[in-house]
N, C-alpha and C positions, 0 to 999 in steps of 0.2 A: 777670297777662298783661302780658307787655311787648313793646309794637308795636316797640320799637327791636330788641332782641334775637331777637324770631324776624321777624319782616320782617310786612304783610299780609296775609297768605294763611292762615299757620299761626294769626295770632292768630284771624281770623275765624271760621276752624274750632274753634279752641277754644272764643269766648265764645258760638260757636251750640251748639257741643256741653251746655256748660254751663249754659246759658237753656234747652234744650230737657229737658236733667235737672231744671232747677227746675221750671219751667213747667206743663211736661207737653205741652206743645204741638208739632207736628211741623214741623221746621225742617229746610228744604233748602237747600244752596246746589250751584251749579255756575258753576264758572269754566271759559274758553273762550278758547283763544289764547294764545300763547308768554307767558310772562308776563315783565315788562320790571319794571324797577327804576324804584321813583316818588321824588320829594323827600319828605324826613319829615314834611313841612308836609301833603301832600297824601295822602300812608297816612295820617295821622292824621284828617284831616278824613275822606276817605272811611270809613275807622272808625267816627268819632263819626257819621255821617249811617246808616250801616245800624245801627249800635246802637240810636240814637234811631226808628228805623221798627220797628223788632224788637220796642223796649218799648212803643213807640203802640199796635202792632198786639194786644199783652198787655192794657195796664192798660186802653186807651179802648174799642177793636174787639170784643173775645169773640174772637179769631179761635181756628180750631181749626189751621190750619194756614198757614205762612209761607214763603213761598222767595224764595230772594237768586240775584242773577245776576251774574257776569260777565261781560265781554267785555275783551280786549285786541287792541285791533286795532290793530300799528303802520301798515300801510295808511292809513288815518286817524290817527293819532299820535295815538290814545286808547282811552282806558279808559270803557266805559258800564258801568251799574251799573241794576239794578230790583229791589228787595224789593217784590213782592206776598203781600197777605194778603188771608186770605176770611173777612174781620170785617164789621162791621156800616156800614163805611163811614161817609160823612158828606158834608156838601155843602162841598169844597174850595174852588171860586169862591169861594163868601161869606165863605169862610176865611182865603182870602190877601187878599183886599181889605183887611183889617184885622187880620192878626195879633194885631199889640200889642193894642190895645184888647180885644181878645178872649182873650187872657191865651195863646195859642198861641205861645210862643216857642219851643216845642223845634221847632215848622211852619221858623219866621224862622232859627232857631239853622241848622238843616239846609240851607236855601236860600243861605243867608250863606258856608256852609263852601265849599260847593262853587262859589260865584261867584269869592271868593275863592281861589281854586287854577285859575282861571280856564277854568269851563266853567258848565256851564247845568242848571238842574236843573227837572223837573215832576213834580206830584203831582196824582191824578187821584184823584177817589173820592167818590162817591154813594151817598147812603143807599140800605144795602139790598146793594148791590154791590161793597163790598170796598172794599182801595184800592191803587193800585201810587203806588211815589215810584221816579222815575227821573232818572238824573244820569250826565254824562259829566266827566272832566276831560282835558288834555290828556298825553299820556306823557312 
C-alpha cells in the first residue's frame, strides 16, 4: 500500500479490504462529502489512527463487526472521522488517565497523531459496549 501514490481513500479501502480478507471480520467504511485534498502529514496520521482502531478492535475486542466513517465538511474546514466496533469494550476513562503506565501506547500513539495535525480526538468505550474512537482534523 502506498498512501503517497494512490492518495487516502483508495489506500483505506484497500487495507480494510485486505484485513477483512484476513480477519474474517465485517469491515465497513463510508465516506461523505466532496473530498478535498489533505497534507501527507495528516493522510498519514489519519491512516495510522483508523489502522490502529481496526487492529484494537481484532486482537483486544472479539469484535465481529467494524465500521469507519467519514465526513468532509469544507463548511467547517474539516475532516471527522469514527471507527466503531461492537467488541467487548473497555473502561476508556481509566485508560486515558494513564496510558503509559498501562502499557496503551497504540490508545497515546492515536491521540498524539491527530492533536498533532491539529484537531481533537475521543474515545468512548465500556465494558460490554463496544467502542467508537473519533477525531476530526482541520482540511
Amino acid at each position: 500500500m502506498a498512501l503517497d501514490d494512490l492518495g487516502l481513500i483508495p489506500t483505506l479501502e484497500q487495507f480494510l479490504a485486505g484485513f477483512k480478507s484476513r480477519s474474517g471480520i465485517n469491515v465497513f467504511i463510508d465516506i461523505e462529502g466532496e473530498r478535498a485534498t489533505l497534507a501527507p502529514d495528516t493522510e498519514l496520521a489519519i491512516f495510522r489512527v483508523i489502522q490502529e482502531a481496526v487492529n484494537n478492535a481484532h486482537r483486544h475486542a472479539s469484535a465481529s463487526s467494524i465500521h469507519a466513517f467519514l465526513s468532509f465538511d469544507p463548511a467547517l474546514s474539516r475532516l471527522s472521522g469514527v471507527v466503531k466496533d461492537d467488541g467487548k469494550g473497555f473502561d476508556a476513562k481509566a485508560i486515558r488517565k494513564n496510558y503509559a503506565s498501562l502499557k496503551k501506547l497504540g490508545l497515546l500513539s492515536m491521540e498524539e497523531r491527530i492533536l498533532l495535525a491539529g484537531g481533537d480526538f475521543d474515545i468512548v468505550s465500556n465494558p460490554g459496549e463496544g467502542t467508537v474512537v473519533s477525531f476530526w482534523v482541520p482540511l
